[in-house]
Backbone as ProteinMPNN parsed JSONL, in Angstrom:
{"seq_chain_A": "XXXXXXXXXXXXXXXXXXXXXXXXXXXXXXXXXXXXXXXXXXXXXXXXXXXXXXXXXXXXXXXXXXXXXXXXXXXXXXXXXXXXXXXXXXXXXXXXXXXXXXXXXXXXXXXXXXXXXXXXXXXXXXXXXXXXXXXXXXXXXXXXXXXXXXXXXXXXXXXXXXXXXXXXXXXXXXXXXXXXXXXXXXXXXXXXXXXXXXXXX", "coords_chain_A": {"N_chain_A": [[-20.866, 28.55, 109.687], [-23.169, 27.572, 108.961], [-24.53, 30.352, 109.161], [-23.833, 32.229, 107.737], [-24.366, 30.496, 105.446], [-27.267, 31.333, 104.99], [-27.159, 33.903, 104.777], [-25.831, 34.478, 102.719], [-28.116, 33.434, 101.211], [-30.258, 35.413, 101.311], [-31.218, 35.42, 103.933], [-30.725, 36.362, 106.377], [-29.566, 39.102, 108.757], [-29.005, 42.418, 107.783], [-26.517, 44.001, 108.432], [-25.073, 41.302, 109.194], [-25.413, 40.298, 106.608], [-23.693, 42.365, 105.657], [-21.246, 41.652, 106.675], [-20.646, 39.416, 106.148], [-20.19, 39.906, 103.384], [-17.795, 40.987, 103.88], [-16.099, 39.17, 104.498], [-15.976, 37.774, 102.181], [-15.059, 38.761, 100.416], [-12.254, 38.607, 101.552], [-11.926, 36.224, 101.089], [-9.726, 34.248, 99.346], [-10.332, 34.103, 95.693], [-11.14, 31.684, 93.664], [-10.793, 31.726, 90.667], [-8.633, 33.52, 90.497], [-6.721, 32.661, 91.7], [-6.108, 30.014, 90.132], [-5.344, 31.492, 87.944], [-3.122, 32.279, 89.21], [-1.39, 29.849, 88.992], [1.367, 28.277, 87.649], [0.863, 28.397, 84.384], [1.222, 25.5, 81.852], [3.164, 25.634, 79.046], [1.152, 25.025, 76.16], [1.764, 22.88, 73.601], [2.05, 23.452, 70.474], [0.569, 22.486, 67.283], [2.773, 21.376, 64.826], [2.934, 22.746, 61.993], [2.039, 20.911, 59.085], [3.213, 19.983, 55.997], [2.336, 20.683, 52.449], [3.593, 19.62, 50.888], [3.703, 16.426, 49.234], [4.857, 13.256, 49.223], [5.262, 10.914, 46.478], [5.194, 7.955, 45.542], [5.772, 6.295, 42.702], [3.491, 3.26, 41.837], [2.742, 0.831, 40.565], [-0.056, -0.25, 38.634], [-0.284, -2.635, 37.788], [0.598, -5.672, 40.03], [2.439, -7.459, 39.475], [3.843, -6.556, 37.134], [6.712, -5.254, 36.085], [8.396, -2.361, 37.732], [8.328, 0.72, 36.058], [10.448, 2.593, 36.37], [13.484, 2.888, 36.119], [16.796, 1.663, 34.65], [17.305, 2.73, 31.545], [17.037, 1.285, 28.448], [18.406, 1.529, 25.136], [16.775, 0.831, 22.209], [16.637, -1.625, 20.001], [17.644, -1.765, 16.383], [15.366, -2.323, 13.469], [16.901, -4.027, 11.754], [18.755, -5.127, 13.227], [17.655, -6.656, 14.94], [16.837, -8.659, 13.549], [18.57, -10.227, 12.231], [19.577, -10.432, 14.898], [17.275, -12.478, 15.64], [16.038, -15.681, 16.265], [15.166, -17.912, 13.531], [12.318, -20.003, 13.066], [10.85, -20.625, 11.193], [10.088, -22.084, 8.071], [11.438, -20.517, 5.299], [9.904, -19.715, 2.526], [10.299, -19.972, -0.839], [10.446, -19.355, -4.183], [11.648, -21.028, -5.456], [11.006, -23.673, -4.429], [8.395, -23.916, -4.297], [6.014, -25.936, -5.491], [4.869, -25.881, -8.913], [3.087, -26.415, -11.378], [3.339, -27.387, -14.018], [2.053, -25.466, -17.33], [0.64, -27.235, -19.962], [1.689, -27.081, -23.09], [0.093, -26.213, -25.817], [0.183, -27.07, -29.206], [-0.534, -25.689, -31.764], [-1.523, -26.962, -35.105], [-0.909, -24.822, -38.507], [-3.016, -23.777, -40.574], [-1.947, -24.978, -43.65], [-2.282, -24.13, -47.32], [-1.236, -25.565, -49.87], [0.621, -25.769, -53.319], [-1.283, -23.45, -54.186], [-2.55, -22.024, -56.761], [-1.814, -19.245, -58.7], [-3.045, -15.976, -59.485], [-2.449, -13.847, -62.154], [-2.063, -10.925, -63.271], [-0.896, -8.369, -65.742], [-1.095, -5.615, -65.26], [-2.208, -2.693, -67.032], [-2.642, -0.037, -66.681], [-2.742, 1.947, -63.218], [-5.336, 1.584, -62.202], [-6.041, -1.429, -62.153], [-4.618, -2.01, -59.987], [-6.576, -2.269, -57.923], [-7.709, -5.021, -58.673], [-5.35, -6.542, -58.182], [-5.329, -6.123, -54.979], [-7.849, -7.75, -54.45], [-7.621, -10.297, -54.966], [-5.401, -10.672, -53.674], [-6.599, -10.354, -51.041], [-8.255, -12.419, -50.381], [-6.527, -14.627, -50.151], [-5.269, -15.59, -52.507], [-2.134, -16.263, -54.256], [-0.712, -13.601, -56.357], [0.568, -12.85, -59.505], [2.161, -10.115, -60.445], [3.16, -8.715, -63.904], [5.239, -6.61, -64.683], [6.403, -5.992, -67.047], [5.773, -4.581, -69.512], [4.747, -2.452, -68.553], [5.005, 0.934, -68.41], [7.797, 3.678, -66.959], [6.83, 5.122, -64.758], [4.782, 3.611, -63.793], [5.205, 1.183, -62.798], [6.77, 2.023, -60.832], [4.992, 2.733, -59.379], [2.967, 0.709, -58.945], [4.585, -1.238, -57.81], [5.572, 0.085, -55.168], [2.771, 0.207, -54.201], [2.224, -3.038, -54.315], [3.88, -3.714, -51.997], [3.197, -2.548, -49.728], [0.89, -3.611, -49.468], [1.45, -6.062, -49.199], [2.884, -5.715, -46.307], [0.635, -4.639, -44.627], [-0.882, -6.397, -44.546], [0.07, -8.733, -44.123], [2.125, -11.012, -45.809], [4.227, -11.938, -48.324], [6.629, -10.811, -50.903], [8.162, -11.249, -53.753], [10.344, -11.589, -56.296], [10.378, -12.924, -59.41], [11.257, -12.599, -61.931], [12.687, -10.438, -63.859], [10.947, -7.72, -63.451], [8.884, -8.877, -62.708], [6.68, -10.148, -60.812], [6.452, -11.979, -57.501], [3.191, -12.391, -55.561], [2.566, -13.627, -52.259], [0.005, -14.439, -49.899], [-0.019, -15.205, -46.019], [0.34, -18.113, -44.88], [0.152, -19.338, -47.184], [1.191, -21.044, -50.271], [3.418, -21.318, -53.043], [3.971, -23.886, -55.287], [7.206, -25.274, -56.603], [6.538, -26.587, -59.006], [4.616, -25.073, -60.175], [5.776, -22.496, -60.223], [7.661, -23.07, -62.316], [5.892, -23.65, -64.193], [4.592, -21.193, -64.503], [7.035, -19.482, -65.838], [7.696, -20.746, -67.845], [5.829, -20.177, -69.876], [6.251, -18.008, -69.807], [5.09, -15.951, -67.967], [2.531, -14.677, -68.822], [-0.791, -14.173, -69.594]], "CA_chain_A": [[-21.083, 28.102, 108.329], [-24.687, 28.124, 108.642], [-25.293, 31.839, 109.348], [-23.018, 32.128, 106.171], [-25.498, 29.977, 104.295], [-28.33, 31.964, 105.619], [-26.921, 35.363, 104.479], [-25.988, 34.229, 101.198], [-29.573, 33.103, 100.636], [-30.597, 36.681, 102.106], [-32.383, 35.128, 105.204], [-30.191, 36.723, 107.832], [-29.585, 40.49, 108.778], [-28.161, 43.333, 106.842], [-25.366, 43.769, 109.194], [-24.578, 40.28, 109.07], [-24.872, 40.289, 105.14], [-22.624, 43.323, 105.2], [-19.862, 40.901, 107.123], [-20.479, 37.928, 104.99], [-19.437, 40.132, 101.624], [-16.128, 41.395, 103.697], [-15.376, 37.98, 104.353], [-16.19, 37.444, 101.224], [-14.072, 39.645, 99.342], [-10.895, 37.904, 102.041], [-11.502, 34.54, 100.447], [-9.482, 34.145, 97.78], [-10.548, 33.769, 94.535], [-10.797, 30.655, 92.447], [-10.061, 31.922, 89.408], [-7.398, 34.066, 90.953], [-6.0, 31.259, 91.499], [-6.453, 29.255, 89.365], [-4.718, 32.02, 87.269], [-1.381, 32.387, 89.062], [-1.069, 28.86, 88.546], [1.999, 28.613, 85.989], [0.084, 27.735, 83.121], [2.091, 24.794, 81.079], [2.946, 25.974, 77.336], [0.616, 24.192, 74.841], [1.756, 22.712, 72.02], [1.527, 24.14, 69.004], [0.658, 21.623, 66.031], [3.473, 21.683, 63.503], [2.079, 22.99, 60.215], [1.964, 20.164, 58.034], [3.716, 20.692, 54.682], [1.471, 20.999, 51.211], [4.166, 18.635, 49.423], [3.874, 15.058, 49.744], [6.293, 12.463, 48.179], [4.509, 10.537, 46.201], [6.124, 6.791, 45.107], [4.982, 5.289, 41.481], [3.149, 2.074, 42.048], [2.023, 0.114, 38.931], [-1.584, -1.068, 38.562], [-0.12, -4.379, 38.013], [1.594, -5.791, 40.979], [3.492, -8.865, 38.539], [4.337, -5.889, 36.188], [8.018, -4.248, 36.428], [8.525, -0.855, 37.819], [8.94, 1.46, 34.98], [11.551, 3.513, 36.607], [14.724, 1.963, 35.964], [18.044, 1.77, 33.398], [16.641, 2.798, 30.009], [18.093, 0.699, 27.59], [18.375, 1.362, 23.52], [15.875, 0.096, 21.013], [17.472, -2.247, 18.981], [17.089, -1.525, 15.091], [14.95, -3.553, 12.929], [17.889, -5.076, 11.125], [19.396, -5.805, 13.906], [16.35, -7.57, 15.493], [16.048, -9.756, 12.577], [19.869, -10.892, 12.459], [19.39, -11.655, 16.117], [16.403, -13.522, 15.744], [16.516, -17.03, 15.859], [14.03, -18.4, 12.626], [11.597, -20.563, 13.583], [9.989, -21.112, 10.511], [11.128, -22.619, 6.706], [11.663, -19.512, 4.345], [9.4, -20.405, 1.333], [11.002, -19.38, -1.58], [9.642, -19.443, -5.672], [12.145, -22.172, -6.438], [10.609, -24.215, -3.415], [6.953, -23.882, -4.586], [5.747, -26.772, -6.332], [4.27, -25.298, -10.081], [2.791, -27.354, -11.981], [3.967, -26.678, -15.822], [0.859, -25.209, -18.524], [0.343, -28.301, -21.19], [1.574, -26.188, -24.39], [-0.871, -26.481, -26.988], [0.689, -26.454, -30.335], [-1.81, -25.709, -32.994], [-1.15, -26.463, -36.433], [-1.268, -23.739, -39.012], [-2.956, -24.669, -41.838], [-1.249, -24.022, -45.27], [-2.83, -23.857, -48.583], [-0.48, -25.912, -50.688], [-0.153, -25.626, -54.377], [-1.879, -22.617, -54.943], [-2.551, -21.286, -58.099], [-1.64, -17.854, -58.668], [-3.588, -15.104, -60.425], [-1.675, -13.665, -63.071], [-2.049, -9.574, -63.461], [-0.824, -7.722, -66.729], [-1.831, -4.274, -65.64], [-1.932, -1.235, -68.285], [-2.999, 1.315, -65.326], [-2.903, 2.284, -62.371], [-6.886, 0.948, -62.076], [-5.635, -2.842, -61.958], [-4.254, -2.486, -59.032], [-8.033, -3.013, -57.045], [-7.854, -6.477, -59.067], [-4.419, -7.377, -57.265], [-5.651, -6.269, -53.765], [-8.635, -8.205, -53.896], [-7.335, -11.474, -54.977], [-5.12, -11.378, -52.411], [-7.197, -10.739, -49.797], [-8.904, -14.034, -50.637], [-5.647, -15.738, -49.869], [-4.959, -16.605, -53.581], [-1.274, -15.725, -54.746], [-0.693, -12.708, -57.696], [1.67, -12.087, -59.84], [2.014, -9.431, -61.297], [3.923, -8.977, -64.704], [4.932, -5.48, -64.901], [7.463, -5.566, -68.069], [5.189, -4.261, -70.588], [4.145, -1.299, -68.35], [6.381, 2.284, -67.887], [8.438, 2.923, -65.567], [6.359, 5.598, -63.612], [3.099, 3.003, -63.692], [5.784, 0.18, -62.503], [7.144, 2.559, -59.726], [3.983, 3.144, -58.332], [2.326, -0.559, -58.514], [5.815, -2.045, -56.701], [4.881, 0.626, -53.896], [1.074, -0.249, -53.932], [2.528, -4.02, -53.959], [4.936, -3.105, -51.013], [2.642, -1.9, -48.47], [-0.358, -4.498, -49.325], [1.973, -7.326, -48.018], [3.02, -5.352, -45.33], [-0.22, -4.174, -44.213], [-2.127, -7.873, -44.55], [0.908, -9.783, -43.817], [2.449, -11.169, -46.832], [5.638, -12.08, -48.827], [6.785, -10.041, -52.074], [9.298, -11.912, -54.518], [10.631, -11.248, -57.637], [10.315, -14.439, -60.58], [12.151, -12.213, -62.954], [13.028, -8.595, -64.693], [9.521, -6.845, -63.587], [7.561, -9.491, -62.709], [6.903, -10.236, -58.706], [5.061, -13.045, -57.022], [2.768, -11.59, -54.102], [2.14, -14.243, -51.58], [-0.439, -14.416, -48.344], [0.103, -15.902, -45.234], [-0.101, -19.239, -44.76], [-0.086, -19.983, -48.851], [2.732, -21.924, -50.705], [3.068, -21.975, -54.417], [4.6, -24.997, -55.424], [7.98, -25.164, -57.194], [6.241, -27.195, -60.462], [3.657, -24.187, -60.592], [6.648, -21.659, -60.132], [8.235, -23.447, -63.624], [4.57, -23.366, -65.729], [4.482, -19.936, -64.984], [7.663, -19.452, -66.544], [7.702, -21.214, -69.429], [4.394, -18.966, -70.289], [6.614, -16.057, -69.967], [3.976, -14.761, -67.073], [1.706, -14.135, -69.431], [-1.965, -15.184, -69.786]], "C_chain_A": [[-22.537, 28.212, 107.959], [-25.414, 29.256, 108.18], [-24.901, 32.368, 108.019], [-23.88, 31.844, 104.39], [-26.565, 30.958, 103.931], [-28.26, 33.417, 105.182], [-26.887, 35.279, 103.12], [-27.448, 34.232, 100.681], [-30.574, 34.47, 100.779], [-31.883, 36.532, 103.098], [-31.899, 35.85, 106.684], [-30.221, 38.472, 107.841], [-28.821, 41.108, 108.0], [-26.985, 43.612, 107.276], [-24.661, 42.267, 108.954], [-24.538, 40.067, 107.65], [-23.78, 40.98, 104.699], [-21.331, 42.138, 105.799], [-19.844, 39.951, 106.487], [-19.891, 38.586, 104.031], [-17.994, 40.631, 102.244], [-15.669, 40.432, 104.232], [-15.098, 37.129, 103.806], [-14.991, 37.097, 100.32], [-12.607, 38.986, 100.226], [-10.726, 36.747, 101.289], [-10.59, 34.81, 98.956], [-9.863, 33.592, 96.455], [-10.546, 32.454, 93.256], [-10.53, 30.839, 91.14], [-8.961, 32.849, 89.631], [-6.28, 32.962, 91.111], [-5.546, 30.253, 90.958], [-5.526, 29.925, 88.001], [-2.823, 32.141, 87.499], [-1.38, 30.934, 89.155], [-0.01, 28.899, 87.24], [1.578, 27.794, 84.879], [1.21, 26.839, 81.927], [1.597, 25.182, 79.594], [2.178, 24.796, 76.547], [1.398, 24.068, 73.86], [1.353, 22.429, 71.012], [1.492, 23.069, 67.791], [1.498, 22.114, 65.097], [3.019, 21.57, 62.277], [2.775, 21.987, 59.242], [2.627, 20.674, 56.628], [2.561, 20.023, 53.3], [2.359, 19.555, 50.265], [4.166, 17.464, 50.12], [4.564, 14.139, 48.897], [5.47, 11.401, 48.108], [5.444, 9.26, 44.827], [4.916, 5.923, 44.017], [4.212, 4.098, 42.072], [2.267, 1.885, 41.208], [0.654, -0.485, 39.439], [-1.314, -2.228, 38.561], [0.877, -4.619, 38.822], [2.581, -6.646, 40.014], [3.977, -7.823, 37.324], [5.498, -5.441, 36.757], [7.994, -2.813, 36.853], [8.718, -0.325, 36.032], [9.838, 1.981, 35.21], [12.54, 2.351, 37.053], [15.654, 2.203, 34.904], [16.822, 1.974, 32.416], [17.398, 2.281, 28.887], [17.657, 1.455, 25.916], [17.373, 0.913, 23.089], [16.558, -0.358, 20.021], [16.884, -2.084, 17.318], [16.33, -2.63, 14.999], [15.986, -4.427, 12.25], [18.375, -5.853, 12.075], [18.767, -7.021, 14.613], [16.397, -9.115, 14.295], [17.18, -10.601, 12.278], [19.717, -11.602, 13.501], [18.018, -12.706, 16.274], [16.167, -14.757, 15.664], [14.906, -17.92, 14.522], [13.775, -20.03, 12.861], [10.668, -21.178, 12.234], [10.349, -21.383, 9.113], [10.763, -21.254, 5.984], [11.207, -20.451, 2.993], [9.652, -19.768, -0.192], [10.421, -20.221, -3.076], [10.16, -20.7, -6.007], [11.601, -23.932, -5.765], [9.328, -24.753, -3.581], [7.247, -25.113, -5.366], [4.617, -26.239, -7.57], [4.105, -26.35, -10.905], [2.896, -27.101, -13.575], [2.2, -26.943, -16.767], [1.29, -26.362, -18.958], [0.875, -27.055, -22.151], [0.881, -26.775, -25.63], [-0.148, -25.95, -28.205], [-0.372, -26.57, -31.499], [-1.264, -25.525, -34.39], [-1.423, -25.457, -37.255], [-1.756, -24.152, -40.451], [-2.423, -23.678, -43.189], [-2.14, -24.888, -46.679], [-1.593, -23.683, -49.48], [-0.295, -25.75, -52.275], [-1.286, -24.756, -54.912], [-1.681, -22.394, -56.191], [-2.693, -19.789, -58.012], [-2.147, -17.137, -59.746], [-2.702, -14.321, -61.28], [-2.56, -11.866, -63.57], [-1.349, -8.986, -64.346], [-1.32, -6.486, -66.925], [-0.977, -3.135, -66.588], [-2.24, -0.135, -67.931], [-2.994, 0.914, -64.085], [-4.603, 1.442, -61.272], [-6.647, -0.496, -61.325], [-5.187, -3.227, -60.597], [-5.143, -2.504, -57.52], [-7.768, -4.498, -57.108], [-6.332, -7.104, -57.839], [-5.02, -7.197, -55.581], [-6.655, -7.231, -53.356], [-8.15, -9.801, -54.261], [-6.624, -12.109, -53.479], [-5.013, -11.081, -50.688], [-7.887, -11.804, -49.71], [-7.844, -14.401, -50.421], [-5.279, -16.431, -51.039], [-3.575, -15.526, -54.085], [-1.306, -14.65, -55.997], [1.003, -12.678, -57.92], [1.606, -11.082, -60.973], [3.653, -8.952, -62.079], [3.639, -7.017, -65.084], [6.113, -4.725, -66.566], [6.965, -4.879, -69.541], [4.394, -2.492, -69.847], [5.352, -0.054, -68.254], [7.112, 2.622, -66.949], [7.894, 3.724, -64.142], [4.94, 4.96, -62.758], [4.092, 1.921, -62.869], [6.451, 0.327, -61.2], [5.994, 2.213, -58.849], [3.042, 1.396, -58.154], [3.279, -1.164, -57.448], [5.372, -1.327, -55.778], [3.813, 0.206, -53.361], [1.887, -2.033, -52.754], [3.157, -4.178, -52.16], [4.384, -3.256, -49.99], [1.051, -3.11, -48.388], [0.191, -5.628, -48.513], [2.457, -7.107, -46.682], [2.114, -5.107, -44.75], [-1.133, -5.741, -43.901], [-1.048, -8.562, -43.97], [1.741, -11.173, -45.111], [3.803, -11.558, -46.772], [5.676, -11.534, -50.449], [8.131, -10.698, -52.22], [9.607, -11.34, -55.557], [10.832, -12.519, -58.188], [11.48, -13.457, -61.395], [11.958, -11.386, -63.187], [11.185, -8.474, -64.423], [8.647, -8.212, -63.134], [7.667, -10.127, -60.997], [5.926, -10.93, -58.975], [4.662, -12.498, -55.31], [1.758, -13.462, -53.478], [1.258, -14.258, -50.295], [0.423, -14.802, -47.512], [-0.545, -16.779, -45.456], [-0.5, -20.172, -46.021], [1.213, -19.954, -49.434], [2.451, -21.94, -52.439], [3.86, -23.229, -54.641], [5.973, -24.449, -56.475], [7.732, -25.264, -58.991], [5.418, -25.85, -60.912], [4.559, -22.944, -60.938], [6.939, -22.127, -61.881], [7.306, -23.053, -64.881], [4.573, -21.811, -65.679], [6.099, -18.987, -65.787], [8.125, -19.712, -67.494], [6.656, -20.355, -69.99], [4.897, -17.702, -70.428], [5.498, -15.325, -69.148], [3.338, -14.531, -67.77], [0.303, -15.054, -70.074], [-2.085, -15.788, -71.098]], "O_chain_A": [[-23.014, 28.764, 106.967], [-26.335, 29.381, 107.372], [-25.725, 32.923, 107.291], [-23.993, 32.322, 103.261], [-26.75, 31.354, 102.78], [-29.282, 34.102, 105.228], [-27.691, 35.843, 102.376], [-27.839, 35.003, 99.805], [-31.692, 34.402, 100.269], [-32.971, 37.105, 103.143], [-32.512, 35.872, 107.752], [-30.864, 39.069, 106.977], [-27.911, 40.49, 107.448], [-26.137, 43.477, 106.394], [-23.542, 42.3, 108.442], [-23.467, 39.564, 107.312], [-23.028, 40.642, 103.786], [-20.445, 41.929, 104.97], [-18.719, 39.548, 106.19], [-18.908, 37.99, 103.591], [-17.046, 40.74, 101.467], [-14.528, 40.665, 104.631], [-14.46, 36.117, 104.097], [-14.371, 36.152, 99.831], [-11.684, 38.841, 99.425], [-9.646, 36.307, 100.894], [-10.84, 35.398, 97.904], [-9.581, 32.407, 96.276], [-9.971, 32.485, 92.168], [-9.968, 29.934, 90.524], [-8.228, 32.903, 88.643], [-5.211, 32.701, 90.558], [-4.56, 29.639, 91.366], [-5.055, 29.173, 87.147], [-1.843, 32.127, 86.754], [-1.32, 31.027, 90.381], [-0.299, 29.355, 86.133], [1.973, 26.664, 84.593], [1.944, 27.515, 81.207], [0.487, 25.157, 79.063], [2.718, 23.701, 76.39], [1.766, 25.048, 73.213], [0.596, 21.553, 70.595], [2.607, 22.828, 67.329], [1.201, 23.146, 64.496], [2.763, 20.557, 61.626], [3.864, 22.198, 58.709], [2.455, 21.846, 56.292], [2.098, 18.886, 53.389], [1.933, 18.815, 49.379], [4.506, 17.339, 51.297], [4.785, 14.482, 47.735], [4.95, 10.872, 49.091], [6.015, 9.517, 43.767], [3.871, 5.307, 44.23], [4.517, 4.07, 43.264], [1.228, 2.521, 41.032], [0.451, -1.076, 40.5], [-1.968, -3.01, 39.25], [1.963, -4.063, 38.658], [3.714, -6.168, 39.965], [4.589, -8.418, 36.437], [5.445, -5.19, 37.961], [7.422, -2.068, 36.057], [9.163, -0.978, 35.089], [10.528, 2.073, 34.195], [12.494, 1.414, 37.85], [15.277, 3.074, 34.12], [15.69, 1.498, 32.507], [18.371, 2.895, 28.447], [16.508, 1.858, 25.735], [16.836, 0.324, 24.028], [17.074, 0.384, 19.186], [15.69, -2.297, 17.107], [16.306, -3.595, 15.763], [15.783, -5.641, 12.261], [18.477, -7.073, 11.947], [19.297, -8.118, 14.796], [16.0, -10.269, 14.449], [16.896, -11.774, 12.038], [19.675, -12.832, 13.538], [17.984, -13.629, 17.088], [16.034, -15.002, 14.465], [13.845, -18.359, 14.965], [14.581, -20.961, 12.858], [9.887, -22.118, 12.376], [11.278, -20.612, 8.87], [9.595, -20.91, 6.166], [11.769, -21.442, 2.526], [8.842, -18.89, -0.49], [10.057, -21.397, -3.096], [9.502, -21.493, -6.681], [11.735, -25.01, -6.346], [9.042, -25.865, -3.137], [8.354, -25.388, -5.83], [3.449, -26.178, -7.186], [5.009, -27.16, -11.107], [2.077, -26.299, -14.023], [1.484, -27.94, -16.861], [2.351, -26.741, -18.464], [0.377, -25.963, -21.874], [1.259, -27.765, -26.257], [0.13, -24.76, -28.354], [-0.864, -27.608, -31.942], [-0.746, -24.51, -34.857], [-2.422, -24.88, -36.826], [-1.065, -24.722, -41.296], [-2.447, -22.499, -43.544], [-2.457, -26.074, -46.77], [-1.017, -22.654, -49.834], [-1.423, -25.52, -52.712], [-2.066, -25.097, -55.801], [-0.576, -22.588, -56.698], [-3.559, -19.214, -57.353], [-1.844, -17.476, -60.89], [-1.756, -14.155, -60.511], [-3.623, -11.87, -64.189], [-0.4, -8.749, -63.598], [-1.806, -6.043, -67.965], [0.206, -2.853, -66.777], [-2.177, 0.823, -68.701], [-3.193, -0.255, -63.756], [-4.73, 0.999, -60.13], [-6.978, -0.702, -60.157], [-5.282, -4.348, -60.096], [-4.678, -2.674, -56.393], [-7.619, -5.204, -56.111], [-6.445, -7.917, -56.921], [-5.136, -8.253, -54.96], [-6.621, -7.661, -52.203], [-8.589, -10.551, -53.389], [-6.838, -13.038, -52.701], [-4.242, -11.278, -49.749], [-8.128, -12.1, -48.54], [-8.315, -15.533, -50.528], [-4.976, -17.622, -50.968], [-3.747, -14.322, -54.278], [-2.172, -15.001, -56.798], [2.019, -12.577, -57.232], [1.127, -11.215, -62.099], [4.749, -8.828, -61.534], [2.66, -6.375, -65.466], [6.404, -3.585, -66.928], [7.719, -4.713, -70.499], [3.738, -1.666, -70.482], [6.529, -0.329, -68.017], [7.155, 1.874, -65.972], [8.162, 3.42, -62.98], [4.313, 5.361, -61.778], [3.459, 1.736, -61.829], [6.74, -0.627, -60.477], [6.045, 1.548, -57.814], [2.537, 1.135, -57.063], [2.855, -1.545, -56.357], [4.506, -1.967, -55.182], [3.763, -0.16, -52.186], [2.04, -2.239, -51.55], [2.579, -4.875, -51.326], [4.861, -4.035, -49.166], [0.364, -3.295, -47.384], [-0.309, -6.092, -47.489], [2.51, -8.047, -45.889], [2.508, -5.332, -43.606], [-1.945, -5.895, -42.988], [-1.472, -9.165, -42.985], [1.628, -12.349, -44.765], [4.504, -11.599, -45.761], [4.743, -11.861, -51.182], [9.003, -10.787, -51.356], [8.951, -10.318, -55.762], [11.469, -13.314, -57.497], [12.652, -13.825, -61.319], [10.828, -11.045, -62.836], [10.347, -9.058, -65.11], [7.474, -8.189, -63.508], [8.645, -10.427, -60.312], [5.032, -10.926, -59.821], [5.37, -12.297, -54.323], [0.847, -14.115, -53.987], [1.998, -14.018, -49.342], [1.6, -14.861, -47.867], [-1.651, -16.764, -45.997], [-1.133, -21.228, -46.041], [2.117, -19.145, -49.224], [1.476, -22.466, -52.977], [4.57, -23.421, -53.654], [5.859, -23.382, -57.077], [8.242, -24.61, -59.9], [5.576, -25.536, -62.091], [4.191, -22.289, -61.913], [6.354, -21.426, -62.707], [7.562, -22.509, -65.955], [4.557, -21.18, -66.736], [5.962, -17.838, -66.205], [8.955, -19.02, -68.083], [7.15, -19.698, -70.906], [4.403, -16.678, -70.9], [5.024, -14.26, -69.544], [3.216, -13.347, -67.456], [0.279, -16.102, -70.719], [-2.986, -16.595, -71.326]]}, "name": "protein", "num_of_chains": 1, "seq": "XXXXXXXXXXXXXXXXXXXXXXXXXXXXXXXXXXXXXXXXXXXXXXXXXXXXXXXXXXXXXXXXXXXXXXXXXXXXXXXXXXXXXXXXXXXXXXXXXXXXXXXXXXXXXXXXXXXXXXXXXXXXXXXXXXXXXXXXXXXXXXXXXXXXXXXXXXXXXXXXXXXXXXXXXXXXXXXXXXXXXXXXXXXXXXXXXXXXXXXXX"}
């Protein structure tokens, strides 16, 4: 074993080195060996699969799954039938309204007027009736002495002045009309004097 050492290290003779490598080359081989060894099969990692199954779970644990029966949505009518009311239905007749005061305002009247007395002979005259009674003072005008196309056309005039201001248009007798405002009364006794006068100033 020594001389062995000794050759290896190349301290011994060349002859004796030459017999160390062919007793060398007899030894058998550690990796020769080591090779016919029956090598046990490795196993092979089973290739993992790409898909993974992947189970909902809600952010809120105290919340319900979502996946589950899907029920209907109940209409709004129906909602409001089933609803149980909770609160008094306040209704117009329910309200307490407190009633306006009505203010009645008298109207004042201008009793006993005296009425202006008109005898027109044109067309002209009939300024004088408009302006009297826009002052609020009764006319009458006496049209039996005028024609009948001057008598046409004043009754028209007449006509449309009480309509237009607000008025009342009478007739006293054959041609002769009493034009009244608003809110002015002749009296019955004043009605009589102007008839006994025959309407005429």
């Amino acid at each position: 074993m020594w001389r062995k050492a000794m050759v290896y290290l190349g301290l011994g003779d060349d002859a004796e080195y030459d017999d160390y490598h062919a007793g060398y080359d007899d030894e058998p081989d550690r990796s020769t060996a080591r090779d016919r060894q029956p090598q046990q099969p490795q196993r092979q990692p089973q290739p993992q699969s790409n898909v993974s199954t992947v189970t909902p779970v809600s952010a809120y644990p105290d919340e319900p799954s979502a996946i589950g029966a899907v029920r209907p949505i109940a209409r709004t009518n129906d909602l409001r039938e089933s609803a149980p009311v909770t609160g008094q239905t306040v209704t117009p007749s329910s309200m307490s309204t407190r009633p306006r005061p009505q203010v009645v305002r008298p109207i004042a009247v201008t009793p006993n007027a005296k009425p202006h007395l008109v005898v027109p002979a044109s067309f002209n005259q009939a300024q004088e009736v408009a302006d009297k009674f826009k002052n609020t003072q009764p006319v009458v005008m006496n049209l039996q002495s005028a024609d009948r196309e001057l008598s046409r056309r004043l009754i028209d005039f007449a006509s449309g002045l009480c309509y237009g201001l607000g008025g009342q248009m009478e007739r006293l007798d054959n041609q002769v009309y009493l034009l009244t405002p608003t809110n002015v009364e002749v009296s019955q006794e004043e009605r009589r004097r102007l008839h006994e006068r025959g309407y005429d100033t």
